[in-house]
C-alpha positions in Angstrom: -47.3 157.0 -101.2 -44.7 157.4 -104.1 -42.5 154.5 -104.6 -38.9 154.4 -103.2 -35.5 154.2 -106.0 -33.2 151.7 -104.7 -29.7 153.3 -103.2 -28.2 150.0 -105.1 -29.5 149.0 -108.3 -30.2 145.1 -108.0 -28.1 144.5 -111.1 -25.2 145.9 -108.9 -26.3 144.3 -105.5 -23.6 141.2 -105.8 -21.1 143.3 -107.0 -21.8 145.0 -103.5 -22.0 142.1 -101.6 -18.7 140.9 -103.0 -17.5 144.3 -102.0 -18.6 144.3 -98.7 -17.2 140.8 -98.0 -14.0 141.4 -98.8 -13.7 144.8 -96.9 -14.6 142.6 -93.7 -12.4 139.9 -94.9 -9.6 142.2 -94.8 -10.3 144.2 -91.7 -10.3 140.3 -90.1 -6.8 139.9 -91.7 -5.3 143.2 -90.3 -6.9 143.0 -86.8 -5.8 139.1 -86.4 -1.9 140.6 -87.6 -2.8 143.1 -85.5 -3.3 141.1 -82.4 -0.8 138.6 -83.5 1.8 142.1 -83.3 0.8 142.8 -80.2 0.8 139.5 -78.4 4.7 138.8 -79.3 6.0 142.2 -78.5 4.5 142.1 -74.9 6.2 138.4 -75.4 9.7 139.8 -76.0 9.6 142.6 -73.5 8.3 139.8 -70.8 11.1 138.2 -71.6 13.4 141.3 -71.9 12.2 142.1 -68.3 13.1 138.6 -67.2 16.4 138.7 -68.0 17.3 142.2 -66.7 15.7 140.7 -63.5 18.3 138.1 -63.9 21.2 139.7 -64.2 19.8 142.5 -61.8 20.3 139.4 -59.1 23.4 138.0 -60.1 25.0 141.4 -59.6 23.4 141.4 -56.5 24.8 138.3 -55.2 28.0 139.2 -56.6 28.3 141.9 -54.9 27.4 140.6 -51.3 30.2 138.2 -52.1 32.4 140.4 -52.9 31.5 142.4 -50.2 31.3 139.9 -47.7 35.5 139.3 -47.2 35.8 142.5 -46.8 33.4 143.5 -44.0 35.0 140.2 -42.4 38.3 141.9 -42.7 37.1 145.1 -41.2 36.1 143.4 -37.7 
């Protein structure tokens, strides 16, 4: 069987390795920013949609007060 050549040369394989590591290391970096992104927008609309629910009921109840004399009056 004739004898395989290395893709790497072995004088380069820690320059690889270093290489490699730090590739993942960053990929880590941007997915955990990624995630971190991700979880505090769906934090601010939760709270976004919170709010409008708020004031979505407080215009209710306004209303059916402001509502209420008048169907009194009506009668």
């Amino acid at each position: 069987m004739a004898t395989r050549e290395r893709f790497i040369a072995s004088e380069r394989m820690g320059a690889w390795v270093v290489t490699t590591l730090g590739v993942a290391l960053a990929a880590f970096v941007l997915a955990a920013f990624g995630v971190m992104e991700a979880r505090t927008g769906a934090t601010v609309t939760q709270v976004e949609i919170i709010k409008l629910h708020e004031r979505i009921q407080a215009l209710e109840a306004k209303s059916k007060t402001a509502s209420a004399p008048a169907a009194a009056a009506n009668q």
